[in-house]
Structure formats: C-alpha cells, structure tokens
C-alpha atoms as an extended CHARMM CRD file, in Angstrom:
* protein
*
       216  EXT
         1         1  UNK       CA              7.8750000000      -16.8190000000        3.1150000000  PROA      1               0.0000000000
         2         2  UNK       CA              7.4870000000      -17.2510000000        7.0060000000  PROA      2               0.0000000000
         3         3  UNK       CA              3.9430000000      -16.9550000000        8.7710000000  PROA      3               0.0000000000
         4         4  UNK       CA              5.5890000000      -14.2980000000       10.7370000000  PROA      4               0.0000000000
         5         5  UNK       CA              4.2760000000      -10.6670000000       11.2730000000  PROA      5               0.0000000000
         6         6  UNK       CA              7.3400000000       -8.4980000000       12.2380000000  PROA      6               0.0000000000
         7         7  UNK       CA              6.4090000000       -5.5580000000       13.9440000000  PROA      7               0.0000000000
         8         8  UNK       CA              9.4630000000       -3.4230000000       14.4600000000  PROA      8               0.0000000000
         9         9  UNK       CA             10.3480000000       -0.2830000000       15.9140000000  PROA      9               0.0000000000
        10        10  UNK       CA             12.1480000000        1.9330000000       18.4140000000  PROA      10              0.0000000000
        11        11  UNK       CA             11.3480000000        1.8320000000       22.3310000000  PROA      11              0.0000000000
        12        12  UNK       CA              7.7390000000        3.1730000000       24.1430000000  PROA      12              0.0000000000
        13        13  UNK       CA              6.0790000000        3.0130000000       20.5290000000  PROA      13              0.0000000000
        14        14  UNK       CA              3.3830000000        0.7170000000       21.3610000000  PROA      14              0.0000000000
        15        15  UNK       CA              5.1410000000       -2.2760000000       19.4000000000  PROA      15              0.0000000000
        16        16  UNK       CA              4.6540000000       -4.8130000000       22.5040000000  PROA      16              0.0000000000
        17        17  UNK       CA              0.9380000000       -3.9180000000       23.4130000000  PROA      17              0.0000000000
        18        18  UNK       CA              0.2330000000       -3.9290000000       19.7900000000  PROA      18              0.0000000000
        19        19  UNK       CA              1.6670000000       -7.1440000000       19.0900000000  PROA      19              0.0000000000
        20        20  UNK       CA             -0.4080000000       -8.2980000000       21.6600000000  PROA      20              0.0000000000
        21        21  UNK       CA             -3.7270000000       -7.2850000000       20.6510000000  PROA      21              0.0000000000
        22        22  UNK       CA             -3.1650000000       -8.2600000000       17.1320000000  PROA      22              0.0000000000
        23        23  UNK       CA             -2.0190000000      -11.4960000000       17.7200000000  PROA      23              0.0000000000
        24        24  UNK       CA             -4.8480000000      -11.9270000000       19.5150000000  PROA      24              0.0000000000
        25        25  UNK       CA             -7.3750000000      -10.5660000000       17.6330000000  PROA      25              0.0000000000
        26        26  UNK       CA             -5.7090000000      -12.8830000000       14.4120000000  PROA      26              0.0000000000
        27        27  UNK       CA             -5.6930000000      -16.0670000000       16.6700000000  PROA      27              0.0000000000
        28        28  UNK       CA             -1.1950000000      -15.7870000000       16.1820000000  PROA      28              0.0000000000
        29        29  UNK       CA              0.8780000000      -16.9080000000       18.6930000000  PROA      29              0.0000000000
        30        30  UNK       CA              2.6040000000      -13.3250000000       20.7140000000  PROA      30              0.0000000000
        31        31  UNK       CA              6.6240000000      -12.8110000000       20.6090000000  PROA      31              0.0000000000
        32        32  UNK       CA              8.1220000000      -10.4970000000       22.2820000000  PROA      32              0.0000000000
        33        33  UNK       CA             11.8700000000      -10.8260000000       21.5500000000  PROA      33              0.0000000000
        34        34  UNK       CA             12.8720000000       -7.6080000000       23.6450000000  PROA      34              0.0000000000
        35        35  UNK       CA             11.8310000000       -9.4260000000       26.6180000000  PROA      35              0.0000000000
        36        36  UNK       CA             15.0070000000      -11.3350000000       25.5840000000  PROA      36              0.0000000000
        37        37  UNK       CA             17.1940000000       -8.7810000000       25.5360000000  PROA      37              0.0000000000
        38        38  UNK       CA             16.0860000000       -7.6750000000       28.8310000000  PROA      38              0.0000000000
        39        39  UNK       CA             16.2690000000      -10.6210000000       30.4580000000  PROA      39              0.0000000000
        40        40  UNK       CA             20.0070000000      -11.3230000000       29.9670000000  PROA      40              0.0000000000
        41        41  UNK       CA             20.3240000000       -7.4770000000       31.1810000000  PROA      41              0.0000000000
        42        42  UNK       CA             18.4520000000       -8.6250000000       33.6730000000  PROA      42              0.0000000000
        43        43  UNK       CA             19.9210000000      -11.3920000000       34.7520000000  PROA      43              0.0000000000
        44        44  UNK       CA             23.3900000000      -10.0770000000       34.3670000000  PROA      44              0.0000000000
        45        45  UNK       CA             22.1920000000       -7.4890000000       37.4270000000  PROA      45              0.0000000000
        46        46  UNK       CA             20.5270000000       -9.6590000000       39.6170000000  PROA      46              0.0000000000
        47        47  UNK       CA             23.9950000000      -12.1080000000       39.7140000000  PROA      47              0.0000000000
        48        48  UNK       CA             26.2890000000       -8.2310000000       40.1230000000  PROA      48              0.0000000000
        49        49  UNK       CA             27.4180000000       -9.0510000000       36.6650000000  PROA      49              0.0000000000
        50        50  UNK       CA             28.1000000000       -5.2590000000       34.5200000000  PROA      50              0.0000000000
        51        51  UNK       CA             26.5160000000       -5.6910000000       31.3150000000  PROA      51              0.0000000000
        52        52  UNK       CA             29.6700000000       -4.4030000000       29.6120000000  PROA      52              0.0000000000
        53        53  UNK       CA             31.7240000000       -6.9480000000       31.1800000000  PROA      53              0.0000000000
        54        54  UNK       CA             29.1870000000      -10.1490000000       30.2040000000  PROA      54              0.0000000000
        55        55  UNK       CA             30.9240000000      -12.9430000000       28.6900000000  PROA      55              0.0000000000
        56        56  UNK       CA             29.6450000000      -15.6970000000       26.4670000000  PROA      56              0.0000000000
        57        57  UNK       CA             30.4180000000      -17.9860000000       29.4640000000  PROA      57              0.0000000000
        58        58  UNK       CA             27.4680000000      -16.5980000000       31.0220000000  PROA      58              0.0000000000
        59        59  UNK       CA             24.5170000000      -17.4740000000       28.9790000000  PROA      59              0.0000000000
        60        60  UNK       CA             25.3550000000      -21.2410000000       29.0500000000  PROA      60              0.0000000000
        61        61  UNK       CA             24.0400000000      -20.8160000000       32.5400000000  PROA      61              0.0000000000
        62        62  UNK       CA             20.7220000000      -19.2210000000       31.5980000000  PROA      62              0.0000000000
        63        63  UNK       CA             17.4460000000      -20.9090000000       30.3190000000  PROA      63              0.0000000000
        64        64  UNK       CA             15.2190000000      -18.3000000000       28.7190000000  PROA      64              0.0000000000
        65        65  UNK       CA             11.5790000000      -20.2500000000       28.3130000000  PROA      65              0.0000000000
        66        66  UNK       CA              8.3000000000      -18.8980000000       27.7270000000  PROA      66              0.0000000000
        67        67  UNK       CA              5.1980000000      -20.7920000000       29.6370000000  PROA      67              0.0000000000
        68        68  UNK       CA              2.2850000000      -19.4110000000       28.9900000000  PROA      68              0.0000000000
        69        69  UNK       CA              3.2370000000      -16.4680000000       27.1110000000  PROA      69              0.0000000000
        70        70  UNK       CA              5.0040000000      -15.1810000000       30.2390000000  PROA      70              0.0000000000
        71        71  UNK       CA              9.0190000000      -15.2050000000       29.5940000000  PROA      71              0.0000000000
        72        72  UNK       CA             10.6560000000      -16.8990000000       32.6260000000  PROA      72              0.0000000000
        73        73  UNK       CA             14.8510000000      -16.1770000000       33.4290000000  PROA      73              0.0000000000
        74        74  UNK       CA             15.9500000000      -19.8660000000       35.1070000000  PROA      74              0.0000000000
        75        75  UNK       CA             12.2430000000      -20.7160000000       36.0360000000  PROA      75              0.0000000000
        76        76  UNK       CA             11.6040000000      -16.9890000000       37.7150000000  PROA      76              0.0000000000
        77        77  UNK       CA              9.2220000000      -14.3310000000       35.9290000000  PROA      77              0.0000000000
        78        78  UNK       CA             10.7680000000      -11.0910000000       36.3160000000  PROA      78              0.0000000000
        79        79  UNK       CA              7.7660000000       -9.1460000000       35.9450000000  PROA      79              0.0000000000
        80        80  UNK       CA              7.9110000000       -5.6050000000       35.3790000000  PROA      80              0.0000000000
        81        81  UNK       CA             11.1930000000       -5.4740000000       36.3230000000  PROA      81              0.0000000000
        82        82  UNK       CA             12.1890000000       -5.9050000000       32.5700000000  PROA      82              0.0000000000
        83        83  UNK       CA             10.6950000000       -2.4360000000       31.3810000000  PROA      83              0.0000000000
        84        84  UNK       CA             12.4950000000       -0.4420000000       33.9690000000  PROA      84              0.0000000000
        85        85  UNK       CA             14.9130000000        2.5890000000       32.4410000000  PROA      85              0.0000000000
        86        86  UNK       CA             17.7900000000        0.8210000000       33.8520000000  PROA      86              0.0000000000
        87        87  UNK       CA             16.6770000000       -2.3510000000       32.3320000000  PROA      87              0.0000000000
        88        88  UNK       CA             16.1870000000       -1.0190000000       29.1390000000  PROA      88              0.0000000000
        89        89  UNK       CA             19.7210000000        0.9520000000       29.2280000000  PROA      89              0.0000000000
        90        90  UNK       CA             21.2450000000       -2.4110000000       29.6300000000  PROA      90              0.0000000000
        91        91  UNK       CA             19.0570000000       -4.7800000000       26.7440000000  PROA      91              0.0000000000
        92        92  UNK       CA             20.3690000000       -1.9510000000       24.2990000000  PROA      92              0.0000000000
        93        93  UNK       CA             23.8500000000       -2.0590000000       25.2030000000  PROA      93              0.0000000000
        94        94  UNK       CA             23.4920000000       -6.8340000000       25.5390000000  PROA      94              0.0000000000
        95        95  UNK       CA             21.8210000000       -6.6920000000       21.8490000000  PROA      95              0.0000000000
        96        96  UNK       CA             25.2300000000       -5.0980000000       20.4030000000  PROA      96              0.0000000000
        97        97  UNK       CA             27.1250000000       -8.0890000000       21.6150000000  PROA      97              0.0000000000
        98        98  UNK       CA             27.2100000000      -10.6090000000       18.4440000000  PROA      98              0.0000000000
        99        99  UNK       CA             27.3390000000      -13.7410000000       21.2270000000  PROA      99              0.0000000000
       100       100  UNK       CA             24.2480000000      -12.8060000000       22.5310000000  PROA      100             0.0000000000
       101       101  UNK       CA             22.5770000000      -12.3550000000       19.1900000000  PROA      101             0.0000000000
       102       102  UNK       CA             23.4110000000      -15.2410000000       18.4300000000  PROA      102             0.0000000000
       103       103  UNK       CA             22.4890000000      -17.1800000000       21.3090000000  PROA      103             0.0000000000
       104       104  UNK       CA             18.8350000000      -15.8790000000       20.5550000000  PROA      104             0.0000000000
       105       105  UNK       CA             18.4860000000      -16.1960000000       16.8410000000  PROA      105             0.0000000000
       106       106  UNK       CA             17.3670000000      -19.9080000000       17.3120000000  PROA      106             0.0000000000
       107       107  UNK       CA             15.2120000000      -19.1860000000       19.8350000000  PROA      107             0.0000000000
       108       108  UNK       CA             13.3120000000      -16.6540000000       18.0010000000  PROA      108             0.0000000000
       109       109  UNK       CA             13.4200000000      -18.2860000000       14.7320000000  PROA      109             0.0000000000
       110       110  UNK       CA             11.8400000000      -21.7540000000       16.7130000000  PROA      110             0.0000000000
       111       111  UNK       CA              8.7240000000      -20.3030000000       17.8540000000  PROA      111             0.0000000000
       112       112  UNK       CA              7.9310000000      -19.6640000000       13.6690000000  PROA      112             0.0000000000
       113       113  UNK       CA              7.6660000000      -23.9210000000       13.3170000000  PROA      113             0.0000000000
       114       114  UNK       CA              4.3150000000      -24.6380000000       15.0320000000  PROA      114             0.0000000000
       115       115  UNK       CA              2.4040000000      -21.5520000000       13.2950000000  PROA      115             0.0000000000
       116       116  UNK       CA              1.3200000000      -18.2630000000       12.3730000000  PROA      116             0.0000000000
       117       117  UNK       CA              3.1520000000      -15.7860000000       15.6000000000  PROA      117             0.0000000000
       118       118  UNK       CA              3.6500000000      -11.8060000000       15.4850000000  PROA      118             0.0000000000
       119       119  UNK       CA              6.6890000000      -11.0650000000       16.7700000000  PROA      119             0.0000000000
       120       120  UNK       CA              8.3170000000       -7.9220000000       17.3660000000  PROA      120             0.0000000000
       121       121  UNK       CA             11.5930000000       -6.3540000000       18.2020000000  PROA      121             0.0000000000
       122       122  UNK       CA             13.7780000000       -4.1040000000       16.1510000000  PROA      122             0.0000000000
       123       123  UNK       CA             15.5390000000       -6.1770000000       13.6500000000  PROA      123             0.0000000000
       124       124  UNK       CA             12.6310000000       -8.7900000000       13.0220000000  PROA      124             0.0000000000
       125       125  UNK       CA             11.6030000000       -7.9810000000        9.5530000000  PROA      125             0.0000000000
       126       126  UNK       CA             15.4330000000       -6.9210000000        8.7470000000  PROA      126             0.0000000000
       127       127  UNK       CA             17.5990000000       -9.8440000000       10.0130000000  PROA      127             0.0000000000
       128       128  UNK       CA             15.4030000000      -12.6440000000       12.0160000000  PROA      128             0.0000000000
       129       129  UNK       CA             12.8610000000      -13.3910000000        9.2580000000  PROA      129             0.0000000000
       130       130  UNK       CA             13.4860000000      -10.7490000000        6.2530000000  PROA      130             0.0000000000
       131       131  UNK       CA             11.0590000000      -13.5470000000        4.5870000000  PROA      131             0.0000000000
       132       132  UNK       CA              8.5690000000      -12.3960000000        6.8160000000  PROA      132             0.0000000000
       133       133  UNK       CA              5.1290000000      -12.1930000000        5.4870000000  PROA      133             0.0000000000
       134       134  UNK       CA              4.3600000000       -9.1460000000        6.9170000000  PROA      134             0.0000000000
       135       135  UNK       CA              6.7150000000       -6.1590000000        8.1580000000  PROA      135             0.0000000000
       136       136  UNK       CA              5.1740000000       -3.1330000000       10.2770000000  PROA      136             0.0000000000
       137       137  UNK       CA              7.4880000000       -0.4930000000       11.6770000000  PROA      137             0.0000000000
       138       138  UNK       CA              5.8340000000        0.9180000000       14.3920000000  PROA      138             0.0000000000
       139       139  UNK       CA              6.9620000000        4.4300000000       15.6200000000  PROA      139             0.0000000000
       140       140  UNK       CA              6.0630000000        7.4920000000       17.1830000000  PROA      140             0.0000000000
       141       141  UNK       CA              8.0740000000       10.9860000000       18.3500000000  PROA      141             0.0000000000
       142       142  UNK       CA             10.3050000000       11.0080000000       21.3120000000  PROA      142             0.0000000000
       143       143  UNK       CA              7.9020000000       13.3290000000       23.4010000000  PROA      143             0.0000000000
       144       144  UNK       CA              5.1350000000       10.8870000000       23.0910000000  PROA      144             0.0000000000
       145       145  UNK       CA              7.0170000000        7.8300000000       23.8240000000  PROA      145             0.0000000000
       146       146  UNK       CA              8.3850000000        9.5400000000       27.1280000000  PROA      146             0.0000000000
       147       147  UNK       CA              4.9430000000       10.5280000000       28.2960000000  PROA      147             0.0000000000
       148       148  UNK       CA              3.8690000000        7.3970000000       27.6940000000  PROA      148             0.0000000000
       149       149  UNK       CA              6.5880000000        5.8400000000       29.8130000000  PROA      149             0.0000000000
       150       150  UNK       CA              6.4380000000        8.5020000000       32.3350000000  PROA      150             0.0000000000
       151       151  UNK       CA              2.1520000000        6.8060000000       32.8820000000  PROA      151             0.0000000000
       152       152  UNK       CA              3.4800000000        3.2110000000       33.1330000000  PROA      152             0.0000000000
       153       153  UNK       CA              4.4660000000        1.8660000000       36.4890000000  PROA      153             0.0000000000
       154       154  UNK       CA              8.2430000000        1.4480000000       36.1490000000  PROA      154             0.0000000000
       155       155  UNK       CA              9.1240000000        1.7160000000       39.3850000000  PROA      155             0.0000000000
       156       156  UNK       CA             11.3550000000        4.5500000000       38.0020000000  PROA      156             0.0000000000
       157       157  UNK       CA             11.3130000000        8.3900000000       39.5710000000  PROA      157             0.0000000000
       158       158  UNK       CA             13.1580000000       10.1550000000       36.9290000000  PROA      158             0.0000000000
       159       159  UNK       CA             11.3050000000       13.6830000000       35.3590000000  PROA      159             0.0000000000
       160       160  UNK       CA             10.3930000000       13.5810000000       31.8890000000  PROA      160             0.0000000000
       161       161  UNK       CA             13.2930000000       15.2410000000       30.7970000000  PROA      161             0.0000000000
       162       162  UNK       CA             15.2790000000       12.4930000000       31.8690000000  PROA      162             0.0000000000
       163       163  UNK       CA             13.0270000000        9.9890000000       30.3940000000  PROA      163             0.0000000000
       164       164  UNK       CA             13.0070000000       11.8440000000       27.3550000000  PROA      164             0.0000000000
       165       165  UNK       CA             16.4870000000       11.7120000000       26.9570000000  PROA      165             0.0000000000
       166       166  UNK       CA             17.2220000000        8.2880000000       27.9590000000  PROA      166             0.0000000000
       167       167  UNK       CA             14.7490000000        7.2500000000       25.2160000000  PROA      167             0.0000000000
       168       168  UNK       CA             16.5820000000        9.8280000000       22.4570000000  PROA      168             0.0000000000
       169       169  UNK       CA             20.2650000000        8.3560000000       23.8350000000  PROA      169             0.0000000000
       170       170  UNK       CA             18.5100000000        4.6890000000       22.8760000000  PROA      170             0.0000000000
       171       171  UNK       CA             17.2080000000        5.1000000000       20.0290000000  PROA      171             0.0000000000
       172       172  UNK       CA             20.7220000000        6.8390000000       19.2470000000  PROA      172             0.0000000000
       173       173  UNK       CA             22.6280000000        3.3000000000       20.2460000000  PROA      173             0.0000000000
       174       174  UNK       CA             20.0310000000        0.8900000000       18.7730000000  PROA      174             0.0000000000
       175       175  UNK       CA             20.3010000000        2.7430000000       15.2320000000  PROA      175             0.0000000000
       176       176  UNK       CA             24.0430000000        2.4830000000       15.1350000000  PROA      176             0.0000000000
       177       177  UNK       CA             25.2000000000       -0.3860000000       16.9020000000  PROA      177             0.0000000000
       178       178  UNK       CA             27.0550000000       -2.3590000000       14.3190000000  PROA      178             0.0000000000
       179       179  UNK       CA             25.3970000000       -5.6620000000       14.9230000000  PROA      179             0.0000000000
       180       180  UNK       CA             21.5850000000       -5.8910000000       13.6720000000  PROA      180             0.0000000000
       181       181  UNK       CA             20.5870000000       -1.9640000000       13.7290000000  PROA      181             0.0000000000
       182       182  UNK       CA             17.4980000000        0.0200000000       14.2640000000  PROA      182             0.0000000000
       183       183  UNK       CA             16.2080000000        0.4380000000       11.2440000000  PROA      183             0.0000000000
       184       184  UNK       CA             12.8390000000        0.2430000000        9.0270000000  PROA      184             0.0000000000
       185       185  UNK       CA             12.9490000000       -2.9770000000        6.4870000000  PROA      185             0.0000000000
       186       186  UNK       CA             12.4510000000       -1.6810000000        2.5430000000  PROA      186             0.0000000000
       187       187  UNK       CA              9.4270000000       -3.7920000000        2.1750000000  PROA      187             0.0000000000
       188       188  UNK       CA              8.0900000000       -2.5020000000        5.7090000000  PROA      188             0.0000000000
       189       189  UNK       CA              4.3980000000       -0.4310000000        6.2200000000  PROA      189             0.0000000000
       190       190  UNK       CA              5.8080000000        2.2390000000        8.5720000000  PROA      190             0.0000000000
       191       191  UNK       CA              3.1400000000        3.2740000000       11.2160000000  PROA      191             0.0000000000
       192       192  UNK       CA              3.5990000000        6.1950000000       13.0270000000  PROA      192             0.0000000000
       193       193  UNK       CA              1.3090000000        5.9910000000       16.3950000000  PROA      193             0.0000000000
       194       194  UNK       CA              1.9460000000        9.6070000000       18.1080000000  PROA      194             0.0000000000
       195       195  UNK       CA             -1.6070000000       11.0210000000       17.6530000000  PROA      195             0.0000000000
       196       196  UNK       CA             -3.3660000000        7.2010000000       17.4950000000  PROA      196             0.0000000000
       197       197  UNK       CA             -4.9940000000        4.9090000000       19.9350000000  PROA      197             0.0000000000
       198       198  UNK       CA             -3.8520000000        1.3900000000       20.4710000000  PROA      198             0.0000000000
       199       199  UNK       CA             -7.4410000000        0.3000000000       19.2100000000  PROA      199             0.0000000000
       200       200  UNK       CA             -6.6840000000        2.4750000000       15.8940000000  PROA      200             0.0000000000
       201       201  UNK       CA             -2.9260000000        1.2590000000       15.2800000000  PROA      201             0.0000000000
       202       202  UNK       CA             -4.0250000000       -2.7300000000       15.4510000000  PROA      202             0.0000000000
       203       203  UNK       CA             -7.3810000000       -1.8040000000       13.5590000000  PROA      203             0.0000000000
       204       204  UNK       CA             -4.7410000000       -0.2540000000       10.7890000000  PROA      204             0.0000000000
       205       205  UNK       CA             -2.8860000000       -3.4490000000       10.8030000000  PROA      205             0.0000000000
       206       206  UNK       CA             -5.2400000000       -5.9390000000       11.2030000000  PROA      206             0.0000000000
       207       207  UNK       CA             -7.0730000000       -3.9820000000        7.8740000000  PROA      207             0.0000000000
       208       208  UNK       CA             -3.7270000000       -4.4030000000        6.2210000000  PROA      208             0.0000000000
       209       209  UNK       CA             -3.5400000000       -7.7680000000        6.9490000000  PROA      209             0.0000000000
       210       210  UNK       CA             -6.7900000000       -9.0780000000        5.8510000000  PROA      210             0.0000000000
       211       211  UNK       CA             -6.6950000000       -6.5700000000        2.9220000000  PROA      211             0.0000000000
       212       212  UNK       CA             -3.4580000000       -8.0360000000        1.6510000000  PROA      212             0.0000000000
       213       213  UNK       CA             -3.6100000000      -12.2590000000        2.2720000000  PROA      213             0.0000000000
       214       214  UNK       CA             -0.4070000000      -14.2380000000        2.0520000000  PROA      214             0.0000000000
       215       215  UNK       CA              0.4620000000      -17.8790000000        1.2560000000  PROA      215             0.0000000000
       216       216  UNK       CA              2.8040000000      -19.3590000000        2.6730000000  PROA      216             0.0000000000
C-alpha cells in the first residue's frame, strides 16, 4: 500500500483546490499531475508545435520540475496559462498519447518515496498507484463545473454555453481515450461536490481519512 491519497475526477470539480487544502490540512505533500499534462500542451504551443502532431522526440527536450510546489516547463512557471480552455483542450488530447504517459509515470510515481502526498488527476487511484491508500473521486454536474470556470480568471471570453460544452466534449474524450481512461476506481469514495463548499468536500475527506487509518 502507497501513502498516496488519489483524488480523481473529471475537469472544474474542485479536485486541484481540494487536493490542496487537504494536503495541507494533513501535513501531505500536494500533486497535481494535470499540471503535467498541461504543460506539455503547453509547451507544445508556445514552440508552434500542434498537439496532434507531437512526437516523442519532443519531450527529451523538456524538464518538467516542481520548486516549491509551483510546476516549472524548462525553468519558466506558466502560471495560469495552464487552466485556459485551450490549454485544457490540448492536455486531454497529450494524455491519450501512450509516449507521453509514459514519460510521466516515473515522475508521478517519484514524488510517493519521501512521504505521505495527495495527488490527483484522473487515473491516479486506477493506473498510477491502484495500491493507493486512499481513492476519492471527486465530481460534480456539467452546469456547475462551467459556472465555476466561467468565475475563474482564464483569460478566456467564451459564454457559458461554450464552456459548458467544451467541458461535456472533455469529459467525453477523457472517458474513452484508450490509454488510462476517465473513470471511478472500484475501491474509490465517490464525492459528488455540485451543491458543497470546498470547506465541506475536504471536511468530508479529511473525516474519512482520520475515521478510516491506514498502515503502510
């Protein structure tokens, strides 16, 4: 069993904020491995590379590091630019490509050696650590997660609608991409957070947590 606390789940459900809180609140090291995802989308962009033409030639170029908690692409911190729509369009499409998961798996699975972390994604508990010693799946309904994207500052200027269905076409992709899907682990507590507050979803799994003590 890993000291790992998967929290997984689709986009705009609260999973990275959460994670946050909880791994602070627990004294765990933070993970956020869709940062990943989104920075080789990223980076693809910034050098005019299409994410559907990336190669594997490509990442031996790029050093993803985290300092500080903050995730930095070659040294540079992106910033918000990783939760733009666009952004996000492109991670989903990089995290069907079976180089790139690959590339990542030791990365993720390295930050486990030096401790207790909560990581989250959307295949944590189902293909990075199914040893995890706890598995959340965070969700909530496509209406709430596109009003909550519409109040973050995205830099974006697309109506709800279009939010809305960028999330729905996502959630589509990430569930049936043949590498790694979408999907909620057997062993996972699902957690719906449409009509909850942040403070109430990590209370929830911070209680669970405590309630239910591992040893690993």
């Amino acid at each position: 069993m890993s000291k790992v606390v998967a929290i997984d789940g689709p986009a705009g459900a609260g999973k990275s904020t959460v994670a946050k809180l909880l791994a602070a609140r627990c004294g765990f090291t933070y993970v956020n491995t869709g940062s990943l995802y989104r920075a080789i989308a990223w980076a693809a962009a910034k050098s005019g590379v299409d994410v559907k033409e990336l190669k594997e030639e490509f990442l031996s170029a790029l050093d993803l590091d985290y300092v500080d908690g903050v995730l930095l692409v070659n040294g540079v911190d992106p910033g918000s630019e990783l939760r733009t729509v666009s952004c996000a369009a492109g991670a989903s499409f990089v995290a069907t490509l079976p180089f790139v998961r690959k590339f990542l798996l030791p990365v993720q699975r390295n930050a486990a050696e030096k401790g207790w972390i909560v990581m989250e994604g959307r295949d944590i508990g189902s293909v990075i650590f199914p040893d995890a010693a706890y598995k959340f799946f965070v969700t909530a309904s496509v209406e709430e997660r596109a009003r909550r994207r519409m109040a973050q500052n995205v830099n974006e200027s697309l109506s709800f609608e279009e939010i809305k269905a960028a999330i729905a076409a996502r959630d589509h992709q990430d569930s049936h991409r043949a590498e790694a899907p979408l999907c909620q682990a057997a062993d996972a507590v699902l957690v719906d957070t449409s009509a909850l507050s942040i403070e109430q979803v990590v209370e929830q799994l911070h209680d669970y947590i405590v309630q239910n003590p591992r040893e690993c």
